[in-house]
N, C-alpha and C positions, 0 to 999 in steps of 0.2 A: 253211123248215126250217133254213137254213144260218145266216141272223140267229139264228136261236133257241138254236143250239147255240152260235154264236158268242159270244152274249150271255151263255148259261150260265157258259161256259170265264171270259170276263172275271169274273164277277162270283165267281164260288168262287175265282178268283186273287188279287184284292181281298180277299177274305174271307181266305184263307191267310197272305196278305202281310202285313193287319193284325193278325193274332193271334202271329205272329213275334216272337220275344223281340229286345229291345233290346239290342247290347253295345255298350258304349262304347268307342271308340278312344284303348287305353289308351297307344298309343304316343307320342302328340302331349302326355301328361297327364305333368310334369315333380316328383318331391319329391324336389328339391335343398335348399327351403329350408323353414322351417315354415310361412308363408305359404304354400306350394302343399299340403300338408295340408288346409287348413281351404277352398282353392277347389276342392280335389280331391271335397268330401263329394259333391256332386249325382251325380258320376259312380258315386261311390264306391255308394253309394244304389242308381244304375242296375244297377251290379257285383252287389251281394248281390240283387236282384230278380231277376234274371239266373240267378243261379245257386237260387235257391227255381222258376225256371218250367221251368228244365231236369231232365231225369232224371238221375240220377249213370251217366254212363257214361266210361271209362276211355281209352276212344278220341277222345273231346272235347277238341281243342288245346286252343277257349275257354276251357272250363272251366279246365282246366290254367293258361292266361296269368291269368285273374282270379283263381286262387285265388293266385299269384305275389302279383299285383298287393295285393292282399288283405291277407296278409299284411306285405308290405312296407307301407303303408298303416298298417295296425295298430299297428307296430313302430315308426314316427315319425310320428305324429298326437303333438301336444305335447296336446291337445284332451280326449285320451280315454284313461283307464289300462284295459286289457284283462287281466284276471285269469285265467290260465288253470292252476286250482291241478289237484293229480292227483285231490281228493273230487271232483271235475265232470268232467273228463276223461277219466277210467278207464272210463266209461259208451263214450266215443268212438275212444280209443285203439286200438284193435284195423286200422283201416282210414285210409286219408289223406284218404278222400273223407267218409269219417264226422265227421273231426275237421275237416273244411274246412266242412262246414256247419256244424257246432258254432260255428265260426270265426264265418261267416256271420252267423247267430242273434247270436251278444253285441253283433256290430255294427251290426245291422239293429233290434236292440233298443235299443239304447245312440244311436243315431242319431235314432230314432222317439219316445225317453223323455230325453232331454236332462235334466228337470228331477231326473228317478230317481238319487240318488246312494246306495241302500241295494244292498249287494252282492248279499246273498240277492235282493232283487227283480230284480235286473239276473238273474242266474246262473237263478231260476225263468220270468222274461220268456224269458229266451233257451231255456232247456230245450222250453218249452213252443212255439214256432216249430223248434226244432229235429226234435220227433217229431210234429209235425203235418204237415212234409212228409218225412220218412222213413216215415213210415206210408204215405204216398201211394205208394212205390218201389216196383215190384216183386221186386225181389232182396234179399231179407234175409239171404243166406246170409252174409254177411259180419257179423251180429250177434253179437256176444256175451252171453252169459249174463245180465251183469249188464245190460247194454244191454236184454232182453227182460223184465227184473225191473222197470228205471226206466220203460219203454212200457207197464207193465200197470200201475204205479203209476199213470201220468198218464191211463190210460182209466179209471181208478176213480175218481179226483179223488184221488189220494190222492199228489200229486206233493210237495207241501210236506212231506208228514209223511216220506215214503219218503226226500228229500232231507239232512233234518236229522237221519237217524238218526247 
C-alpha cells in the first residue's frame, strides 16, 4: 500500500511540475546593445507565453518583472515598430494588466507573423489573442464598456467590421 501511495504522490508531482509555466531568467538577459534585442527574442517568446498561461493577478512579482521586461524590450528591439495608437488602445486603457496583455498580443503576434507587414492585420492578429485569453479570466470587473462592445464584436465574427468603424 505504501509503494502505491508513494508512486501516486511521485507521479501527480511530475505531472504538476510539468505543466508549470516557464519564466525565463530575465536577470542574466542584457539590452545594452541592439544585438541583445534580436538574441533576446526566444526568451522574449518564452515572456509572452508566460504571461498568456498565467491568470492576471496583481500580487504576481513575475508577472510584474516580465511585463518590465516586455516593455523595455519593445521599446528597443531595432527589429519591430510597435503601434500603439489610442483607436486600439482605448479598448485597454482602463487597467495596466489589460494593456500589458494588449502589449503581449502585438508581440506574440508580430514575433509568430514576421512576414505580416499590414498594420490593420497585425493590430486584428493581436486583438484577437488578446480577447481570447481575457475571456478565459475570471474577473472582468475591470472591463470597460467599450472593452465589452469590442468582446461581443469578436464573439460575433464581427471584429474587423467593429474595428474599422
Amino acid at each position: 500500500m505504501r509503494k502505491i501511495i508513494l508512486f501516486l504522490f511521485l507521479f501527480f508531482s511530475t505531472v504538476i511540475y510539468s505543466y508549470a509555466q516557464e519564466f525565463p531568467n530575465l536577470k542574466n538577459i542584457k539590452l545594452n546593445k541592439k544585438s541583445h534585442f534580436k538574441s533576446a527574442e526566444p526568451e522574449v517568446i518564452k515572456l509572452v507565453n508566460y504571461l498568456f498561461e498565467t491568470p492576471i493577478d496583481t500580487k504576481n512579482h513575475s508577472r510584474k518583472e516580465a511585463g518590465e521586461f516586455l516593455i523595455k524590450w519593445m521599446n528597443g528591439t531595432p527589429d519591430y515598430v510597435f503601434v500603439l495608437e489610442d483607436k486600439e488602445t482605448v479598448y485597454f486603457n482602463t487597467d495596466a494588466d489589460l494593456m500589458l496583455i494588449y502589449m503581449a498580443s502585438l508581440t506574440k503576434f508580430m514575433l509568430e507573423n514576421k512576414s505580416e507587414k499590414n498594420q490593420n492585420a497585425i493590430i486584428l492578429g493581436a486583438m484577437k489573442l488578446a480577447l481570447t485569453y481575457l475571456n478565459q479570466q475570471e474577473n472582468k470587473k475591470k472591463w470597460s464598456a467599450l472593452l465589452w462592445q469590442l468582446n461581443d464584436a469578436n464573439l460575433h465574427g464581427k471584429l474587423t467590421t467593429f474595428l474599422n468603424q
